[in-house]
GUKOL-646345 format. One record per residue (C-alpha): x, y, z; residue in three letters. Coordinates in steps of 0.02 Angstrom, whole numbers, padded with zeros to 5 digits, always signed. Example, Ala and Ser with C-alpha at 12.3 -4.5 7.8 and 13.67 -1.06 7.14 Angstrom:
BEGIN
+00615-00225+00390ALA +00684-00053+00357SER 
***
This chain:
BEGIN
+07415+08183+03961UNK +07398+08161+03780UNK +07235+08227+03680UNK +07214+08154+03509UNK +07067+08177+03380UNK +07030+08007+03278UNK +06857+07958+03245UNK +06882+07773+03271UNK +07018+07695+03411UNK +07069+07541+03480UNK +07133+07482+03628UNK +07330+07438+03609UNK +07428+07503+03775UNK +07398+07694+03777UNK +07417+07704+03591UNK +07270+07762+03482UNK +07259+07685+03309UNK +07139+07841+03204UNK +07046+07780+03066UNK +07093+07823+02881UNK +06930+07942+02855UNK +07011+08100+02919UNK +07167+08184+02907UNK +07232+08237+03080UNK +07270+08423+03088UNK +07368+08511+03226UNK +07367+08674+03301UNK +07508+08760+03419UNK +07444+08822+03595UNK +07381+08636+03652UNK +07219+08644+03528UNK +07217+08474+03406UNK +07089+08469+03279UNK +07031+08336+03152UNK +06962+08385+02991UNK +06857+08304+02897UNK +06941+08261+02706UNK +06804+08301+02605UNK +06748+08460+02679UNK +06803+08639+02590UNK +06881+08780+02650UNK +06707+08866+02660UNK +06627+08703+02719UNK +06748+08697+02866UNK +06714+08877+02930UNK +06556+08865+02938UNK +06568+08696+03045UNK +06682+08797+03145UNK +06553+08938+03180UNK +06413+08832+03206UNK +06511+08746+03342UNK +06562+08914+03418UNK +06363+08947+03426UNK +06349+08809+03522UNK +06417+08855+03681UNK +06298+08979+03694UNK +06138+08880+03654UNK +06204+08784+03786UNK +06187+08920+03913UNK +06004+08896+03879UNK +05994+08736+03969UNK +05926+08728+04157UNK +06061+08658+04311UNK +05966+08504+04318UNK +06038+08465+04129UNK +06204+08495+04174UNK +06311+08326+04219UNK +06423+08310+04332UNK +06510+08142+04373UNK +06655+08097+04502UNK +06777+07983+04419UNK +06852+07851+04491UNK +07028+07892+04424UNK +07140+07996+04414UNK +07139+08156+04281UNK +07265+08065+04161UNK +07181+07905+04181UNK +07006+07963+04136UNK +07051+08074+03979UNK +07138+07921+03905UNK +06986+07804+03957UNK +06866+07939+03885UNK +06961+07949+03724UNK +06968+07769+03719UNK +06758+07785+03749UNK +06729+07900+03615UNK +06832+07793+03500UNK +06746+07633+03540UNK +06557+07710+03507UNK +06619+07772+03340UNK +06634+07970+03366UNK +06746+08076+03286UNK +06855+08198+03389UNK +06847+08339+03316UNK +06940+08459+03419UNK +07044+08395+03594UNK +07073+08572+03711UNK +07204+08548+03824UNK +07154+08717+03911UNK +07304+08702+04032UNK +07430+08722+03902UNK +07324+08840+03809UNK +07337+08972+03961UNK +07522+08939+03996UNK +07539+09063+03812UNK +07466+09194+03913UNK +07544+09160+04070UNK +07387+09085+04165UNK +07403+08964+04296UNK +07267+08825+04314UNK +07222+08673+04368UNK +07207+08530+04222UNK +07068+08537+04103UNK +07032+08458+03957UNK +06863+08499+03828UNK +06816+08374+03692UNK +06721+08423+03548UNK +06636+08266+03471UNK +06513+08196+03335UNK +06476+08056+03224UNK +06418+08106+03050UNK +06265+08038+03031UNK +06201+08120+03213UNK +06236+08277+03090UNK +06141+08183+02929UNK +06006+08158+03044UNK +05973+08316+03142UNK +05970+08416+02973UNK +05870+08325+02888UNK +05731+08341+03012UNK +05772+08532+03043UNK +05940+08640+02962UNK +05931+08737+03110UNK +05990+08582+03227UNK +06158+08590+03179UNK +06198+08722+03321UNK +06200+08551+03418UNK +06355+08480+03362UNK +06476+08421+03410UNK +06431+08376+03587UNK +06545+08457+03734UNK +06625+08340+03861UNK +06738+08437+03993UNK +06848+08343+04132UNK +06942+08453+04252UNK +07038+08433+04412UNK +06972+08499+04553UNK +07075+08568+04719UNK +07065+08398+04813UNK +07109+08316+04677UNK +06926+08255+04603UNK +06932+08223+04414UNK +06755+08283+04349UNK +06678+08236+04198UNK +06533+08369+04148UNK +06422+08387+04005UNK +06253+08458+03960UNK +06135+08321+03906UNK +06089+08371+03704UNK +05910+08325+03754UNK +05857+08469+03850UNK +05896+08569+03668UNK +05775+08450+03599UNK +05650+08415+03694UNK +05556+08534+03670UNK +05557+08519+03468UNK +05398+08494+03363UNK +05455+08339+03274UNK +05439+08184+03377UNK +05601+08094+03294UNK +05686+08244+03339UNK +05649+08229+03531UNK +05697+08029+03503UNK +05845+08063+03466UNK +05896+08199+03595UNK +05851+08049+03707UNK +05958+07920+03623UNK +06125+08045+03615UNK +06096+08072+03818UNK +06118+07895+03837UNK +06240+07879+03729UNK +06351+08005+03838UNK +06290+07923+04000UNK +06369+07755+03921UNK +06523+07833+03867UNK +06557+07952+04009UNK +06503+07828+04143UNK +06623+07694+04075UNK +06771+07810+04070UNK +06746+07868+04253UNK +06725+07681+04327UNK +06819+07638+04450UNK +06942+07510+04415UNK +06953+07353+04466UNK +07073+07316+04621UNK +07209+07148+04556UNK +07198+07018+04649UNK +07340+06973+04754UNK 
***
């Protein structure tokens, strides 16, 4: 399985071709990161802490908002289809977890699992400018893990339910439009494939 972090990919094999916007940054302990070029050393902490928050917020969110979807291929297959889905909507990676190889350095055994920490910019442009707090948001969560009969899972908690309930109509709009945009990008990695024809 290989995790990589490019905002922008195309389809060539299983090779990713990352766009020229960000510099790709690399971590040991199965944790790749992309950073965005223009952002500071300040600027990049606190993106870092405001995406730590976000697990949390999440919490907040009822079962029903939690997604859950079988995929039709196997665990390899749908990390390199998801990646190939995040690339093709225009979302930047910015963080690939490869938890499996994270918990070898402590001498955990576990089943594969992958987390994907992504955004687009202007979601971010957007979302402050109607309310600085929003930022707790981003990036959106996507987890696929392996389960004990062999299931590859896609999950995610729709950014929606976080919104919803917000004062400012264009705020709840768009809550609605980034659930469908995971529903189109998850549900597209997790098809099925087509059977060849003999």
């Amino acid at each position: 399985m290989t995790l990589r972090c490019a905002p922008r990919a195309e389809r060539a094999g299983t090779r990713l071709v990352p766009a020229g916007l960000l510099r790709r940054g690399y971590s040991s302990g199965g944790v790749e990161t992309a950073k965005m070029c223009k952002l500071g050393v300040i600027g990049r902490l606190c993106f870092v802490l405001l995406a730590g928050l976000a697990g949390p917020a999440s919490g907040l969110a009822t079962e029903s908002d939690l997604i859950e979807l079988a995929s039709g291929r196997t665990f390899d297959d749908t990390v390199q289809h998801l990646q190939w889905s995040f690339g093709g909507f225009g979302l930047t990676t910015v963080t690939a977890m490869d938890y499996q190889q994270i918990l070898k350095k402590i001498k955990f055994q576990t089943g594969r699992a992958a987390m994907f920490e992504v955004m687009r910019r202007d979601w971010a442009k957007t979302l402050l400018k109607e309310d600085p707090a929003l930022g707790v948001i981003l990036p959106l969560r996507v987890y696929v893990f392996e389960r004990s009969d062999g299931t590859t899972i896609v999950s995610y908690r729709r950014p929606g339910s976080l919104l919803e309930t917000h004062q400012s109509e264009e705020v709840r709009k768009f809550g609605r439009i980034l659930d469908m945009k995971l529903q189109s990008i998850t549900g597209e990695a997790t098809m099925k494939p087509r059977e060849q024809p003999q």
